[in-house]
PASEBA-1860 file (N, C-alpha, C; in nm, 3 decimals):
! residues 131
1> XXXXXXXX> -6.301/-19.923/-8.074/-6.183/-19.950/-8.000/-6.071/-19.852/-8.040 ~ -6.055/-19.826/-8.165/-5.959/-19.716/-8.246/-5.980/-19.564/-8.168 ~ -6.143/-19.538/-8.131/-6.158/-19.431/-8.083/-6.083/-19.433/-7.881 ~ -6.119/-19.549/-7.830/-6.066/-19.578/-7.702/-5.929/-19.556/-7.689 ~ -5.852/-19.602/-7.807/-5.752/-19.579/-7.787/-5.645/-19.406/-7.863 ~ -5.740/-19.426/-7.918/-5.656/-19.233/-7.946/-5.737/-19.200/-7.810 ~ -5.819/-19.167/-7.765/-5.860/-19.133/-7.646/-5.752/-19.117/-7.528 ~ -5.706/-19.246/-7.522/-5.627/-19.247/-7.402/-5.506/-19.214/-7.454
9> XXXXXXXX> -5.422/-19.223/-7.546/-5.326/-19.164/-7.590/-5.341/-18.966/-7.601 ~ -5.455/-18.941/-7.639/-5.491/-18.787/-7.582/-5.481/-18.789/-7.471 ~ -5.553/-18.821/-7.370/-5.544/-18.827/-7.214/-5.440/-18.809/-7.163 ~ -5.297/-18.913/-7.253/-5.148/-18.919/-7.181/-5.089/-18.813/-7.215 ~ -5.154/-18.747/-7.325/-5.036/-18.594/-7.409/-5.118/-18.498/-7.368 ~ -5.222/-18.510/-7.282/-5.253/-18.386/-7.221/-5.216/-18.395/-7.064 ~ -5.209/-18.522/-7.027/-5.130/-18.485/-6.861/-4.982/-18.427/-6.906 ~ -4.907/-18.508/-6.995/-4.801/-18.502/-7.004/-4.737/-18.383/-7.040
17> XXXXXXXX> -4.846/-18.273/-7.162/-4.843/-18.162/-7.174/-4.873/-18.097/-6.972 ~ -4.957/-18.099/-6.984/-5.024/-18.030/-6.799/-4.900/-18.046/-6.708 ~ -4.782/-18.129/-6.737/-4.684/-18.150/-6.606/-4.540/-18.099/-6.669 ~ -4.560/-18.102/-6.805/-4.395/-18.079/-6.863/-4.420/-17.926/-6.912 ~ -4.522/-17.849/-6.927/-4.547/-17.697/-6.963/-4.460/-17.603/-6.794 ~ -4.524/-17.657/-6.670/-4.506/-17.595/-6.626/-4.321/-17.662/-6.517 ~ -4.321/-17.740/-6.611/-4.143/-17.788/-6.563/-4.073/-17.705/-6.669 ~ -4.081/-17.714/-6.768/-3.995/-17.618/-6.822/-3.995/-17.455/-6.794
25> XXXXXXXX> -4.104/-17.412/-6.787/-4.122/-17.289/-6.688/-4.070/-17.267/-6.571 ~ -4.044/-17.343/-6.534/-3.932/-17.374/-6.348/-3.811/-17.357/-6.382 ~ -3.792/-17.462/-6.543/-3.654/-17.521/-6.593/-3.614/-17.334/-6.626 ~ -3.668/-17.227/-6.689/-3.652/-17.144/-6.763/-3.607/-17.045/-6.637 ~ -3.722/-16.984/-6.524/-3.677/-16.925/-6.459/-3.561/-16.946/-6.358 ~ -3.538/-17.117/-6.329/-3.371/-17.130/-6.249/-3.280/-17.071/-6.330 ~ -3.277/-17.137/-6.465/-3.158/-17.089/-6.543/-3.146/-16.942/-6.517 ~ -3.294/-16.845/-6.542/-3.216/-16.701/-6.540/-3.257/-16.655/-6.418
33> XXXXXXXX> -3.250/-16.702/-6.301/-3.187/-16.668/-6.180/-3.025/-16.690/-6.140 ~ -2.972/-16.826/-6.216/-2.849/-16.866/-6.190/-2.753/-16.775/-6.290 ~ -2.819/-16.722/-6.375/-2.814/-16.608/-6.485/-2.724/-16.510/-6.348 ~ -2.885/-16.459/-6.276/-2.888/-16.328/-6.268/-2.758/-16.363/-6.129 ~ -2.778/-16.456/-6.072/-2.664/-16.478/-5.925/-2.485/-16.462/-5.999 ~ -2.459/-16.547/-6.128/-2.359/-16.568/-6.186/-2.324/-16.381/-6.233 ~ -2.380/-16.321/-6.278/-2.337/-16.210/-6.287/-2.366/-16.118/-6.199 ~ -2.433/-16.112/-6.060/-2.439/-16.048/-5.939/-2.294/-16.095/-5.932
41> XXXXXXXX> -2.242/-16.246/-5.872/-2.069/-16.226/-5.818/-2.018/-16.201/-5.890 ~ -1.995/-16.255/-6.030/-1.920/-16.147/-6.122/-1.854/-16.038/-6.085 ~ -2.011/-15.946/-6.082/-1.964/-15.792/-6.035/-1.929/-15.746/-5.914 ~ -1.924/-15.865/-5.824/-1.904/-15.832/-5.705/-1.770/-15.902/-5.666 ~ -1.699/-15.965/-5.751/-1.574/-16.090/-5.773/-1.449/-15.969/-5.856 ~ -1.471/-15.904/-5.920/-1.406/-15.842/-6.035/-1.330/-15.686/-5.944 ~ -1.423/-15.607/-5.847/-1.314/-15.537/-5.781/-1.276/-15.622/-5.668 ~ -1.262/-15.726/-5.618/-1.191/-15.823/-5.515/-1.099/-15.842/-5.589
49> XXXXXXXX> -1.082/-15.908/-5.694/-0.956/-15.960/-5.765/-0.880/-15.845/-5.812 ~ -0.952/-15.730/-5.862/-0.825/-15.649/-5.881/-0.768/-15.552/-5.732 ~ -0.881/-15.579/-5.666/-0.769/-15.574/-5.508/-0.676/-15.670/-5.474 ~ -0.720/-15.788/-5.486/-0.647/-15.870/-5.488/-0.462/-15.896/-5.587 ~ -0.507/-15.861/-5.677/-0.389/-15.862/-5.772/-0.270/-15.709/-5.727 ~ -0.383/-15.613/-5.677/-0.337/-15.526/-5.636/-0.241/-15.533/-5.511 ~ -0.290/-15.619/-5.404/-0.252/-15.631/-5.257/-0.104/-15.716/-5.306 ~ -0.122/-15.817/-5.461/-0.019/-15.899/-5.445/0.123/-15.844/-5.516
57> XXXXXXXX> 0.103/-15.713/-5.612/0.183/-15.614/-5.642/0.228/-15.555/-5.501 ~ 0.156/-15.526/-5.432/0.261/-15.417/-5.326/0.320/-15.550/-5.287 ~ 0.241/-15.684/-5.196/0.351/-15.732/-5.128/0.461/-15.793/-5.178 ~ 0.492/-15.813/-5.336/0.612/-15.849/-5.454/0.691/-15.724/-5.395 ~ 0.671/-15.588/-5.411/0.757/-15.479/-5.380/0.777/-15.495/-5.270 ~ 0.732/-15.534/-5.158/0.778/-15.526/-5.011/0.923/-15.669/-5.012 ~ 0.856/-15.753/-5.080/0.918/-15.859/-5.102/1.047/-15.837/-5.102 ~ 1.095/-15.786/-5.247/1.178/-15.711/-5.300/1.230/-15.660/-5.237
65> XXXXXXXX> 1.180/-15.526/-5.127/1.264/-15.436/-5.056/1.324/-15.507/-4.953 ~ 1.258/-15.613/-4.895/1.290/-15.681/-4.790/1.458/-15.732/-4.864 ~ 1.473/-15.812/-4.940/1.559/-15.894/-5.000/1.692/-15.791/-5.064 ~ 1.624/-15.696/-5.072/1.744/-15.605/-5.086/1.793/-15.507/-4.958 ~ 1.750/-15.554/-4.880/1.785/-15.484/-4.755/1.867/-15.600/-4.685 ~ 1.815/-15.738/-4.716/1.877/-15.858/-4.662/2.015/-15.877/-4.675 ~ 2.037/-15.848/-4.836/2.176/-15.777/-4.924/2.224/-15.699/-4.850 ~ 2.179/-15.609/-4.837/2.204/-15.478/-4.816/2.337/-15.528/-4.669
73> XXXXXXXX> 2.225/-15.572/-4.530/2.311/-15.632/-4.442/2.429/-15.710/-4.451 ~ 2.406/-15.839/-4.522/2.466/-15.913/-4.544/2.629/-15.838/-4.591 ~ 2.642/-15.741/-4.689/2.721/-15.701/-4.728/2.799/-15.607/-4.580 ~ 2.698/-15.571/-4.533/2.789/-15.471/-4.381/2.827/-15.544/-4.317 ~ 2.764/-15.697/-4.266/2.800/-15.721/-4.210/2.907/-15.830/-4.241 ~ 2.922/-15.849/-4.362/3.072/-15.918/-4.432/3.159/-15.767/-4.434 ~ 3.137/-15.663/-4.455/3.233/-15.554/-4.469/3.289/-15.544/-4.312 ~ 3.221/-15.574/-4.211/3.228/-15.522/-4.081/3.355/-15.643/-4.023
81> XXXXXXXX> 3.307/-15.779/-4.059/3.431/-15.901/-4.048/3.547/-15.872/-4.085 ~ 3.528/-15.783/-4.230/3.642/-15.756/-4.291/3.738/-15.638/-4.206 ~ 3.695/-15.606/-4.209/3.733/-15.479/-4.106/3.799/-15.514/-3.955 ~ 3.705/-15.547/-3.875/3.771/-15.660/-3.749/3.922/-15.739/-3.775 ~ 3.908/-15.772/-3.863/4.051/-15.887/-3.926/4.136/-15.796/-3.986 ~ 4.114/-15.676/-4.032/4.183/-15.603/-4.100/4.265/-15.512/-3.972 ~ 4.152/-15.458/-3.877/4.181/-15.402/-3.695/4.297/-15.520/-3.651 ~ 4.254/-15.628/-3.620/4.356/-15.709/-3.564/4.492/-15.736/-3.661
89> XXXXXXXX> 4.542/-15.747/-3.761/4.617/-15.742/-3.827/4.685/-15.628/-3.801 ~ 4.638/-15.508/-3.778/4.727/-15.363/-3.742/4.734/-15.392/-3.582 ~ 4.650/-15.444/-3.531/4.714/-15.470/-3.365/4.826/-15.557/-3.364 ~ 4.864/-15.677/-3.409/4.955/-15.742/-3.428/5.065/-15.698/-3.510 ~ 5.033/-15.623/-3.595/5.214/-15.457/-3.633/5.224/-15.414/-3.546 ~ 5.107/-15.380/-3.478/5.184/-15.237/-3.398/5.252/-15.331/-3.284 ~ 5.153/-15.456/-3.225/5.248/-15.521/-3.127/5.408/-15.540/-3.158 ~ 5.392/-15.598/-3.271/5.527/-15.622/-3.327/5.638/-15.522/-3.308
97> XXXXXXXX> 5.565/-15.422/-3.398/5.702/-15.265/-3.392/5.672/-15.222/-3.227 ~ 5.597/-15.271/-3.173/5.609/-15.181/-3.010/5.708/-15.276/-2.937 ~ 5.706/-15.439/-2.960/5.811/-15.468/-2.962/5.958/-15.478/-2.982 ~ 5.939/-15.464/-3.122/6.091/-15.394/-3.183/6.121/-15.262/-3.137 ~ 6.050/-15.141/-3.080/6.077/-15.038/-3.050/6.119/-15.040/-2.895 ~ 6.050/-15.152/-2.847/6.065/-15.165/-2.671/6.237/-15.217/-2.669 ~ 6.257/-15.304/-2.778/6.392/-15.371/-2.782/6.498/-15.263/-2.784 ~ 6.457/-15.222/-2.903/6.564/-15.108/-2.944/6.605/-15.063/-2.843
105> XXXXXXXX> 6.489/-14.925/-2.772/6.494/-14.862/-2.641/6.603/-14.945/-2.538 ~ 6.502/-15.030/-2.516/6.593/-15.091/-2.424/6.715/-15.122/-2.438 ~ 6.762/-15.170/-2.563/6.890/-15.183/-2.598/6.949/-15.023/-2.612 ~ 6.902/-14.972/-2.675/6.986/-14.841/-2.700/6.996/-14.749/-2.501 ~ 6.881/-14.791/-2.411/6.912/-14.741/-2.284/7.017/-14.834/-2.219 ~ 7.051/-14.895/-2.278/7.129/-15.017/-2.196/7.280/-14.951/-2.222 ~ 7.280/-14.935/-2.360/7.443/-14.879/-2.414/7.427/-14.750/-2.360 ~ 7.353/-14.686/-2.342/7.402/-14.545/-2.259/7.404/-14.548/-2.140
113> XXXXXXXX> 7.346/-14.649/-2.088/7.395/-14.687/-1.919/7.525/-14.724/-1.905 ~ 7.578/-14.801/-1.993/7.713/-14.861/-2.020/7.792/-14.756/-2.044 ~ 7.790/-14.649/-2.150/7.875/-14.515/-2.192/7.885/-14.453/-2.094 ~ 7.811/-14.415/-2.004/7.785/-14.305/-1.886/7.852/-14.393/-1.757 ~ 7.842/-14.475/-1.786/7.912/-14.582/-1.644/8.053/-14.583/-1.672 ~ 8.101/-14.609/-1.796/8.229/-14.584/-1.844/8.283/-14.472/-1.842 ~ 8.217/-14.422/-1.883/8.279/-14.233/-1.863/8.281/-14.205/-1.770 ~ 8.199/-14.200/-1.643/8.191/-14.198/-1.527/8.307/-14.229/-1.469
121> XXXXXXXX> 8.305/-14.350/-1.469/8.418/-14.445/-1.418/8.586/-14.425/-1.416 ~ 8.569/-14.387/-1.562/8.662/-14.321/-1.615/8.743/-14.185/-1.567 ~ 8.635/-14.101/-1.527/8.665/-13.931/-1.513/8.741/-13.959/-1.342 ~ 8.590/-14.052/-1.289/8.618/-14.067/-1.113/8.776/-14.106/-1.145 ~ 8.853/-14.197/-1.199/8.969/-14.271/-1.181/9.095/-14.167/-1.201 ~ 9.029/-14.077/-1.342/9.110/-13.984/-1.309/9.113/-13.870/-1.209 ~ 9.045/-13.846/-1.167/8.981/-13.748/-1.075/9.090/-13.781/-0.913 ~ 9.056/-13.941/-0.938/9.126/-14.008/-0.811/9.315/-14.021/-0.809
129> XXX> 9.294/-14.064/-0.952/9.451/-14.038/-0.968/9.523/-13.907/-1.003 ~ 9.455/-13.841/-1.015/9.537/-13.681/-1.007/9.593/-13.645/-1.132 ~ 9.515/-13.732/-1.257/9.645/-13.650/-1.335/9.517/-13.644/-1.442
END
């Protein structure tokens, strides 16, 4: 019976050998296929990313240029407001003194209409009275 039973306990460690020899042989070559795939993208991952890192350097500098050009406007076109308000402020002098100058004129043509009417007036009276 001792022999029956190492018997069948051989029997079980030789299937068990016969089915687990050639699983680990499966087990061995996935691993170094997943080996050989993991360092195929690797090498095929490594100039993408430094394109990648590359593409994201220029568009930081575009970035950049953009934002300083944004400045850039921003400032003309606050300089350009400034300017407008600064234009109308000299339109409103000059209205002013073209006013004060229209006054003057006018006042100062007014007294020489008056002088010349007087003198006039004056010369005719003598002119009329004879002496």
């Amino acid at each position: 019976m001792e022999n029956f039973l190492s018997g069948i306990i051989a029997g079980v460690l030789i299937v068990l050998a016969a089915f687990l020899v050639p699983a680990i042989l499966q087990i061995t070559r996935t691993a170094k296929a997943a080996e050989g795939f993991l360092k195929t993208t690797q090498e095929s991952l490594n100039p993408l990313i430094i394109k990648l890192n590359e593409t994201v350097d220029r568009a930081n500098g575009v970035v950049s240029e953009v934002e300083q050009s944004v400045h850039n406007v921003q400032q003309l076109t606050r300089a350009v407001g400034e300017t407008g308000a600064l234009l109308g402020e000299v339109n409103n002098l000059i209205r002013k003194a073209g006013l004060v100058l229209s006054c003057t004129t006018s006042g100062l043509g007014a007294g020489i209409k008056t002088f010349f009417g007087a003198l006039t007036k004056g010369a005719i009276e003598k002119i009329t009275s004879g002496k």
